[in-house]
C-alpha positions in Angstrom: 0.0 0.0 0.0 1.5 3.3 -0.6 -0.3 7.2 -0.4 -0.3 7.2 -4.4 -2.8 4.1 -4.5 -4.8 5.7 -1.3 -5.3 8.9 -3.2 -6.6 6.9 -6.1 -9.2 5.1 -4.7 -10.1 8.2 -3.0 -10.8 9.7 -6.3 -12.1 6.8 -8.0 -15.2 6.9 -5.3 -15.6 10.6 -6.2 -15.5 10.2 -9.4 -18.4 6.9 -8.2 -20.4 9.5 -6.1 -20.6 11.4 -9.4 -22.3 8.6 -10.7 -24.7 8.1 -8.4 -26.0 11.7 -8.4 -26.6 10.9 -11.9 -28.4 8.1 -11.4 -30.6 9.7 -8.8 -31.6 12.2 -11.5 -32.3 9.4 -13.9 -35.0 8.0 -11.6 -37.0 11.2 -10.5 -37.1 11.9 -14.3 -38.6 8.6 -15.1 -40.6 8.9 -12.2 -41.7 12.1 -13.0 -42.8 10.3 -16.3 -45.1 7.6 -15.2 -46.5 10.7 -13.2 -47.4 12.8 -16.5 -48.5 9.3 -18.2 -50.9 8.3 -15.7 -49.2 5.2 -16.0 -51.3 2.6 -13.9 -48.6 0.8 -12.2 -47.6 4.3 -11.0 -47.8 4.1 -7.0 -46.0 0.9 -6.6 -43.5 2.4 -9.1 -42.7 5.4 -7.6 -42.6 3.8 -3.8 -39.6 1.7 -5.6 -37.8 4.3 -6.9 -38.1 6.6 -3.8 -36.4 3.3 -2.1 -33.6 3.2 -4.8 -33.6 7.0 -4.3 -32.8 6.5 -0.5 -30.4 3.5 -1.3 -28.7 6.0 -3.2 -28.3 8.5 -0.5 -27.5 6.3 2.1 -24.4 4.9 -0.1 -23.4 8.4 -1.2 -23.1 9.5 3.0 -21.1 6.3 3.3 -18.4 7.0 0.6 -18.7 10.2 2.4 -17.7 9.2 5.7 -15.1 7.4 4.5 -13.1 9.4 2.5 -13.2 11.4 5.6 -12.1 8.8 7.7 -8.9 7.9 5.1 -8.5 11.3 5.0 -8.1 11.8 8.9 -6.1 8.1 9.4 -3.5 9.1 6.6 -3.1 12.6 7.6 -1.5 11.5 11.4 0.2 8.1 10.0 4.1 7.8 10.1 4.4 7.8 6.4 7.0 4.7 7.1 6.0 1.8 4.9 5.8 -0.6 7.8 2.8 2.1 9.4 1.1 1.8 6.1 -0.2 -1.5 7.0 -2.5 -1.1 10.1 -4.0 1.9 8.1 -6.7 -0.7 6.9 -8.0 -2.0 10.2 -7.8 1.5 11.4 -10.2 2.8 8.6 -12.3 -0.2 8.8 -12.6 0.6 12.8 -13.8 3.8 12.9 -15.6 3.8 9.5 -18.1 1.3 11.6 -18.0 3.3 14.5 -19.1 6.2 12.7 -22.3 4.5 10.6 -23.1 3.0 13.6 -24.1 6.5 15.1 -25.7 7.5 11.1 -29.4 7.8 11.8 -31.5 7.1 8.8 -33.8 9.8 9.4 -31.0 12.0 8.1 -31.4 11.1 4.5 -35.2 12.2 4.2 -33.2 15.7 4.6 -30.7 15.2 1.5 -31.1 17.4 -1.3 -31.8 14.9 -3.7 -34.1 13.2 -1.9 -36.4 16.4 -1.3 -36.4 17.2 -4.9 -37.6 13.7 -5.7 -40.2 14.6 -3.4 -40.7 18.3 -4.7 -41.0 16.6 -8.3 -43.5 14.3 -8.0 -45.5 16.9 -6.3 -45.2 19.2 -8.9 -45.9 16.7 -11.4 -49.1 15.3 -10.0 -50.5 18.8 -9.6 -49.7 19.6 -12.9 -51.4 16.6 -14.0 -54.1 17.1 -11.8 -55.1 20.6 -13.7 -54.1 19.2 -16.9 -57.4 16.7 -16.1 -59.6 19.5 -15.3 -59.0 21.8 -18.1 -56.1 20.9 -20.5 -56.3 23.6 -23.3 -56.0 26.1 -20.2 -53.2 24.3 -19.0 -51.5 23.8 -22.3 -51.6 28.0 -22.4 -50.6 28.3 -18.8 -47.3 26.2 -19.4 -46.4 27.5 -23.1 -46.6 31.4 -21.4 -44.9 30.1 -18.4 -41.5 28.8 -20.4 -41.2 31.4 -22.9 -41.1 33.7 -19.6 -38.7 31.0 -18.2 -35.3 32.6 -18.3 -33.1 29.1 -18.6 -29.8 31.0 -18.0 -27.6 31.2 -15.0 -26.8 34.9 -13.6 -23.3 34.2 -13.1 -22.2 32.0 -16.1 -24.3 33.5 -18.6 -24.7 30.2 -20.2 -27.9 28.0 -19.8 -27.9 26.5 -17.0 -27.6 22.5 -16.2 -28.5 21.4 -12.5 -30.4 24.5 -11.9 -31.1 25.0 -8.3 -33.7 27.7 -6.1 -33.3 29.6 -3.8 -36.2 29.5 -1.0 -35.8 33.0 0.3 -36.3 34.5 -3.3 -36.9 32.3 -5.6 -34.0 33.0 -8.2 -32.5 30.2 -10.2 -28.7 29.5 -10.3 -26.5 26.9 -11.7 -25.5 24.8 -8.5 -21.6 24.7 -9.3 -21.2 28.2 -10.6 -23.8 29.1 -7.0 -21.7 27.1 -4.7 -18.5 28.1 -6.1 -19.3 31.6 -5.6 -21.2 30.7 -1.9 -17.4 29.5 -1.4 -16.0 32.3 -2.4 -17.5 34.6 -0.2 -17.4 33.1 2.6 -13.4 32.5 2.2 -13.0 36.1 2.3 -15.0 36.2 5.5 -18.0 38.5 3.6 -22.0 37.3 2.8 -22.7 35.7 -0.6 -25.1 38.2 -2.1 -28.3 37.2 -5.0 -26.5 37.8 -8.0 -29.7 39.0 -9.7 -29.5 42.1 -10.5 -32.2 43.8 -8.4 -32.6 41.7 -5.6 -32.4 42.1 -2.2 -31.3 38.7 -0.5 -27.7 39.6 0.7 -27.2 36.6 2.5 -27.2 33.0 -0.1 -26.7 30.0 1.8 -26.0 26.5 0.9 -29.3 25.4 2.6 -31.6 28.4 0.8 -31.1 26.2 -2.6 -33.3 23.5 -3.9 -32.9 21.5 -6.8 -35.5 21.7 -9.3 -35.9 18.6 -11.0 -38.9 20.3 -13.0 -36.7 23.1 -14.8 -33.8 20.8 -15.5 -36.1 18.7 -17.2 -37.3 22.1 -19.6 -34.3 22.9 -20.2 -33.3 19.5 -21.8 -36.6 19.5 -23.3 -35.8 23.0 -25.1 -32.2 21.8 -26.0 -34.1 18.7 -27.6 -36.7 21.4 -29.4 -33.7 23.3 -30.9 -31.7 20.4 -31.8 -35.0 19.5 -34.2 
């Protein structure tokens, strides 16, 4: 064992955790499609992929937790070679300390998790109206996306994980918000709106939700322009 090989498995399960945040978005947007298609196996369905959802979460707090843990062994180690090898039953010790205090009502609370949540919401009212009146609706929605503005205030460019904030109900890009949240605080100051107009001077990490119903338009109008 050696630091180079510890520092590549540490980025391989990045590089994993990646992945999986992919794969959560996957199945809220087929989720959010058996929602819009009245599909009748749609409860049972959903219930499964809310599971898979929380499977997700739970794995991506793990790797989590455990690159921390490397992190924290590695970092006070001798970096002798003969110290490298009780690094492993070290890890493996306080990794299962640590889950073993995880509670699982914690990953109700993660991000992805509420937009999955927020989504199917969204979704089922939509649908809901779309029932009662769909010409109205059909009007509602082609107003409300050419009013949509589908690019980031601080790239410039349209966004790709869009992200809102609760307090006023801008849209950002999440990297170029949370590079910027970053930023701010690193130079000990408030991350301000950067919407030109607004008043929120404080932007936090937990003002911002995904919103799994923009991304979605947006690769719907990327797929309109492409045609």
């Amino acid at each position: 064992m050696s630091m180079t090989a510890v520092k590549g498995t540490l980025s391989s399960l990045k590089g994993c955790q990646e992945d999986i945040g992919t794969g959560m978005d996957v199945v809220t947007d087929v989720a959010m499609d058996l929602v819009e298609a009245r599909d009748e196996a749609m409860d049972p369905a959903i219930k499964k992929m809310k599971a898979m959802i929380l499977e997700c979460v739970q794995l991506d707090r793990e790797i989590n937790h455990f690159v921390d843990i490397v992190q924290e062994v590695t970092q006070a180690a001798p970096q002798q070679p003969e110290a490298m090898f009780s690094l492993s039953a070290r890890v493996k010790e306080h990794f299962t300390q640590r889950v073993a205090l995880l509670s699982d009502a914690e990953l109700h609370n993660h991000p992805k998790v509420a937009a999955f949540k927020d989504s199917i919401k969204n979704s089922l009212q939509q649908a809901e109206e779309s029932e009662e009146n769909m010409e109205e609706l059909d009007e509602d929605i082609a107003i409300t996306q050419s009013q949509v503005n589908f690019t980031c205030p601080l790239t410039q460019v349209e966004m790709v994980n869009p992200v809102k904030n609760k307090k006023c109900n801008h849209h950002y890009d999440e990297e170029a918000i949370l590079n910027l949240i970053r930023k701010r605080h690193s130079q000990k100051k408030k991350c301000c709106c950067p919407v030109v107009g607004c008043g929120n001077t404080n932007v936090t990490k937990s003002d911002l939700i995904l919103d799994q119903i923009l991304r979605r338009r947006i690769q719907s109008h990327k797929r309109q322009n492409k045609t």
